[in-house]
C-alpha positions as CSV (number, residue, x, y, z in Angstrom):
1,X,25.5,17.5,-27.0
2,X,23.1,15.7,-29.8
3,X,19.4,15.7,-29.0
4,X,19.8,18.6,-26.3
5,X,17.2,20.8,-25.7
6,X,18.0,24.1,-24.4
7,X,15.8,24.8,-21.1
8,X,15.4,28.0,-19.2
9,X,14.6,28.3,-15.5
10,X,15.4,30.2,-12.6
11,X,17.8,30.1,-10.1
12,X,18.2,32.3,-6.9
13,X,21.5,34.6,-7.3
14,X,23.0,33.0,-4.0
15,X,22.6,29.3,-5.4
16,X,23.8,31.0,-8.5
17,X,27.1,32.6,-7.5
18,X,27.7,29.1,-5.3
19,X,27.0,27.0,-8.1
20,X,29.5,29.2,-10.2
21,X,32.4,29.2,-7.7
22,X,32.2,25.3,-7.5
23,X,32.3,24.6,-10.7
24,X,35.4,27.3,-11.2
25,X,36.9,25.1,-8.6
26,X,36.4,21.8,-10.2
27,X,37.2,23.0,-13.4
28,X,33.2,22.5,-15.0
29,X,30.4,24.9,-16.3
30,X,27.7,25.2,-14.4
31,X,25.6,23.8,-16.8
32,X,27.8,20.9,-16.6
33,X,26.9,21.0,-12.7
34,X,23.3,21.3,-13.1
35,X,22.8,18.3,-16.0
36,X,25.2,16.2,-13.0
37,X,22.5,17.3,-10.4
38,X,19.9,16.3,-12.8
39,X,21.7,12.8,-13.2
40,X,21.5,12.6,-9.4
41,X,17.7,12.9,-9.2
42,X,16.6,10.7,-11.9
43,X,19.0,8.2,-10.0
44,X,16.9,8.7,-6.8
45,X,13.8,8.7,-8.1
46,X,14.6,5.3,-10.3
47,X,16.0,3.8,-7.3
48,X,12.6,4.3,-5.2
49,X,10.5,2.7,-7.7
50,X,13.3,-0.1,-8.0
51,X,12.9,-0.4,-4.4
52,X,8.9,-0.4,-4.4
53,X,9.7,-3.4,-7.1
54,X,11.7,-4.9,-4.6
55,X,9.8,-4.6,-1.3
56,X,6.4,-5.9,-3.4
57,X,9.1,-9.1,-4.8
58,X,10.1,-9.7,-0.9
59,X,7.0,-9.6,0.7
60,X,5.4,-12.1,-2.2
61,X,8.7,-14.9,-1.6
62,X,8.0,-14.1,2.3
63,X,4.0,-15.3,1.7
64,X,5.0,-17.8,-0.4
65,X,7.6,-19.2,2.2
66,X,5.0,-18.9,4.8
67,X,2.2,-21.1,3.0
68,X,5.3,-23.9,2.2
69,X,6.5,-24.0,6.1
70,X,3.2,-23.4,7.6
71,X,0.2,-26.0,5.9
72,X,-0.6,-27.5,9.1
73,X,-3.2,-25.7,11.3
74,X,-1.5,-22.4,12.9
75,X,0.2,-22.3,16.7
76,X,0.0,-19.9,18.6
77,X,4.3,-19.4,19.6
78,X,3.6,-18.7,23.2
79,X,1.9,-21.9,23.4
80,X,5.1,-24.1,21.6
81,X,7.8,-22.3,23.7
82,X,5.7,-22.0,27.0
83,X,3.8,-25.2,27.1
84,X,3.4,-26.5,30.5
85,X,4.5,-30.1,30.6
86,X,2.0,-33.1,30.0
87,X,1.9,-35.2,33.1
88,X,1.3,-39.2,32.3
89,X,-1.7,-40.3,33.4
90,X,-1.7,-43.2,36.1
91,X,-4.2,-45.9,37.1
């Protein structure tokens, strides 16, 4: 590992003990468990703020589209859908 920095924190000796029998199981060090777990959250918490990005992207197109298809005055949709037929004047 270049440009590692060795941290210290503490872990509860059940998590501990669980962390160590998985990683005996798949053939890893804990440590190598725990830097994977780390991965896993900086994933996460990029792809949140990807998605904020996204949403903010969306709902400016979704204006946008809006303002193109609607420049006439607005409708009101019950009144396109519903509208009562216009009867033809007679004389």
């Amino acid at each position: 590992m270049s440009g590692a920095t060795k941290t210290t924190f503490h872990l509860s000796d059940s998590r501990r003990a669980r962390l160590k029998v998985l990683a005996a199981r798949d053939g890893k060090t804990v440590t190598e468990l725990l830097e994977e777990g780390a991965d896993l959250v900086l994933d996460k918490y990029a792809a949140r703020h990807d998605r904020a990005e996204l949403d903010r992207r969306a709902q400016v197109a979704r204006e946008r589209l809006r303002r193109g298809l609607y420049s006439g005055p607005p409708v009101v949709a019950d009144d396109v859908l519903y509208a009562r037929p216009v009867r033809k004047r007679t004389r």
